[in-house]
C-alpha positions as CSV (number, residue, x, y, z in Angstrom):
1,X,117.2,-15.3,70.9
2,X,117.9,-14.2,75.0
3,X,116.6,-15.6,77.7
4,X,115.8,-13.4,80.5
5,X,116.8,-15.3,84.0
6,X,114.8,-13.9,86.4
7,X,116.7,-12.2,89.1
8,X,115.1,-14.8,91.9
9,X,115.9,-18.1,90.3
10,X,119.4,-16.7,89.4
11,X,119.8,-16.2,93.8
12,X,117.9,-19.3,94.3
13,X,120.7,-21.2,91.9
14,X,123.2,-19.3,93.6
15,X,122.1,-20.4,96.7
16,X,121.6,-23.8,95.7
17,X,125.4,-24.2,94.9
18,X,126.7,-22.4,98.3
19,X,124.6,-23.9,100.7
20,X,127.4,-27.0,100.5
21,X,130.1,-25.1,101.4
22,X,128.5,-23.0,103.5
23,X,127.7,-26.1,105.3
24,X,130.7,-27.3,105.8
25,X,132.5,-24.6,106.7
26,X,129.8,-24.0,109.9
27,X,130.2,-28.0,110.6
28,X,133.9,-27.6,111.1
29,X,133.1,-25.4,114.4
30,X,131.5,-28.8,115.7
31,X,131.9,-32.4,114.3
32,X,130.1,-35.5,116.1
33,X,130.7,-39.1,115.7
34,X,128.8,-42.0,117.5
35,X,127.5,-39.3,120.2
36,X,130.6,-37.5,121.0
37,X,130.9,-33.9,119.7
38,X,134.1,-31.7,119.7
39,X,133.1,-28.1,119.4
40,X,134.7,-25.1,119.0
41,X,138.3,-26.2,118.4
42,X,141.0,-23.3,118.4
43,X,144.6,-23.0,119.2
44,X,146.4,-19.8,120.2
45,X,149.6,-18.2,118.1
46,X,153.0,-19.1,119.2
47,X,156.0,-17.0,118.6
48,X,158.6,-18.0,116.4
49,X,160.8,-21.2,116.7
50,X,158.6,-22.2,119.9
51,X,158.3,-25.9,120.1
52,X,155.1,-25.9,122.1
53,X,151.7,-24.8,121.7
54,X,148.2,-25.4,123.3
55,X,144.4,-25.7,121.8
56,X,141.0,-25.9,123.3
57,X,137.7,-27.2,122.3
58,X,135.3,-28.3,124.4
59,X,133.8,-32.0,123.8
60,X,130.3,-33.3,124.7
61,X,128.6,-36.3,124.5
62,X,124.6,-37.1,124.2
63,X,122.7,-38.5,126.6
64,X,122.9,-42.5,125.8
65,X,126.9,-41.9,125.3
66,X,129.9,-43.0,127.6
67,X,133.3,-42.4,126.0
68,X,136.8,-41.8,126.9
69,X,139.5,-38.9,125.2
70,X,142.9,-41.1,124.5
71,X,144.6,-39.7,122.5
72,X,145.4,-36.4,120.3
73,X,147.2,-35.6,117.4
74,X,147.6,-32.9,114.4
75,X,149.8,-32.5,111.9
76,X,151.4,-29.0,113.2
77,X,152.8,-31.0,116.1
78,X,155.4,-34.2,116.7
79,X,153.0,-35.3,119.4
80,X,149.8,-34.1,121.1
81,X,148.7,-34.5,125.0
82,X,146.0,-33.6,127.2
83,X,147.3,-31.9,130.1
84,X,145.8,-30.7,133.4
85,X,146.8,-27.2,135.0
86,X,146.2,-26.5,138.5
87,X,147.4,-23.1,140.5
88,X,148.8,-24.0,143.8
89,X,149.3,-20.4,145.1
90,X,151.3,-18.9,142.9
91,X,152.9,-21.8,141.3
92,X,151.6,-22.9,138.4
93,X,151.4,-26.7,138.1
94,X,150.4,-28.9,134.6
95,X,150.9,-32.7,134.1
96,X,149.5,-35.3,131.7
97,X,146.3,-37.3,131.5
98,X,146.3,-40.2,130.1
99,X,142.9,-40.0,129.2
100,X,139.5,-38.0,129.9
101,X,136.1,-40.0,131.0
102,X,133.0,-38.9,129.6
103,X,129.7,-39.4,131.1
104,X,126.3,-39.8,129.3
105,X,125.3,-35.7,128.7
106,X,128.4,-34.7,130.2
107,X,130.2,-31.8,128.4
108,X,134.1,-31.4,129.2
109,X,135.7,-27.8,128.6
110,X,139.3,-28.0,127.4
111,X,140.1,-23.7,127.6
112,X,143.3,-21.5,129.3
113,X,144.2,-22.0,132.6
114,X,142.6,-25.2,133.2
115,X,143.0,-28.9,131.2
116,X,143.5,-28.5,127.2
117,X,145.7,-29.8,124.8
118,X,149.4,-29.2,124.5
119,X,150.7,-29.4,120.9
120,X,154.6,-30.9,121.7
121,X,157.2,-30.6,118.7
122,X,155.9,-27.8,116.8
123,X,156.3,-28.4,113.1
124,X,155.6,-24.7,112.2
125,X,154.6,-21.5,113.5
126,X,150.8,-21.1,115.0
127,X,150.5,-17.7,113.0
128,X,147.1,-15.5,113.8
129,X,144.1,-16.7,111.3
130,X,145.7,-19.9,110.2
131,X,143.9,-23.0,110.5
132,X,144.6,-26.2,112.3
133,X,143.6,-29.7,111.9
134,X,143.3,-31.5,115.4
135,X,142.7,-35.4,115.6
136,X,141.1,-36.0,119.1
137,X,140.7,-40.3,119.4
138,X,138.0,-41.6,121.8
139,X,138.3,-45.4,122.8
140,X,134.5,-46.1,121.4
141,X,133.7,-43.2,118.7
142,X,137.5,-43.2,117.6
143,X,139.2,-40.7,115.9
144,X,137.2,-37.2,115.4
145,X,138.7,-34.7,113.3
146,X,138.3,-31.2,113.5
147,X,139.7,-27.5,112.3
148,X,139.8,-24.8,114.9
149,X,141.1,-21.4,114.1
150,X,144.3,-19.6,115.4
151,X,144.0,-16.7,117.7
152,X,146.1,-14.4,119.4
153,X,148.7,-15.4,121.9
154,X,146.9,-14.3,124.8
155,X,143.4,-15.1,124.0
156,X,141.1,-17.0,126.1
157,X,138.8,-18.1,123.7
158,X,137.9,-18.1,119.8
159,X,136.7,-15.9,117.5
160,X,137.7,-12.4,120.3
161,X,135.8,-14.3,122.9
162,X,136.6,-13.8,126.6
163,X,136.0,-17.4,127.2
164,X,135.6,-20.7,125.6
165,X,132.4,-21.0,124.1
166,X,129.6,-23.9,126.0
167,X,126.7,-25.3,123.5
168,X,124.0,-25.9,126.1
169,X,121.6,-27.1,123.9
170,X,121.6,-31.0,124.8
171,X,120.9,-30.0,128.2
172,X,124.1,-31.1,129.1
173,X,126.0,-30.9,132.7
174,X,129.1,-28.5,132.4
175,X,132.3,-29.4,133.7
176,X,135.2,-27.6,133.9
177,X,137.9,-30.2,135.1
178,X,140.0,-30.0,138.1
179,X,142.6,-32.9,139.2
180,X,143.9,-33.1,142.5
């Protein structure tokens, strides 16, 4: 005896059994815990044997949520920071933060040429289309982690983008950081 499947219900299976995957795979783009999101995490290609890199995400919180960055980590790197960069002419000036305040609505844009996070202690190569895991630690939603993709040495945002990518949909106020 055969059984014909019709050619819907065979899609509709199909479907049935990607939709988890393809879930998860769009939900690594932008992970929330306890009102704080980190979206769009990526990290651009270092050349060989270079012990430093940088990555960029930006990171939002809802409208009933204070938090505070403290910390970062992944397992590419001895040691991650969050560091500022500021031009003063033509001199280029970066330091730590210990930390990064987040208001209630408030989205913060870590991207090139302005604050972001510096990978210290490479462990490997940052190789074009690679993935990496990034732990960013908030003082009330604790650790988040995320998966941002690796793009090319001089890009300034993900996926070919000229720029790091800003979810407006929470209505939220944009704010590039600046440090005196």
């Amino acid at each position: 005896m055969r059984f014909k499947i019709p050619a819907l219900a065979l899609l509709a299976g199909l479907a049935a059994t990607l939709a988890p995957a393809l879930t998860e795979a769009t939900e690594a783009h932008e992970v929330t815990v306890k009102g704080v999101t980190v979206a769009h995490p990526w990290a651009r290609a270092t050349p060989e044997g270079q012990k430093i890199g940088a990555a960029f995400a930006e990171i939002k919180t809802d409208k009933d949520t204070s938090d505070r960055l403290i910390g970062v980590s992944s397992p590419v790197a001895a040691n991650g920071e969050v560091h500022s960069m500021t031009m003063d002419g033509d001199v280029m000036k970066m330091r730590r933060l210990d930390g990064i305040d987040l208001k209630p609505g408030q989205s913060i844009v870590l991207k090139p040429m302005a604050d972001h996070i510096m990978l210290m202690g490479l462990k490997q190569q940052l190789k074009e289309g690679d993935l990496v895991k990034l732990t960013l630690t908030f003082e009330k939603a604790g650790p988040i982690e995320v998966e941002g993709t690796v793009e090319a040495p001089g890009a300034m945002g993900p996926h070919g983008l000229a720029k790091q990518p800003v979810d407006d949909s929470m209505g939220s106020m944009h704010h590039d950081m600046t440090h005196e």
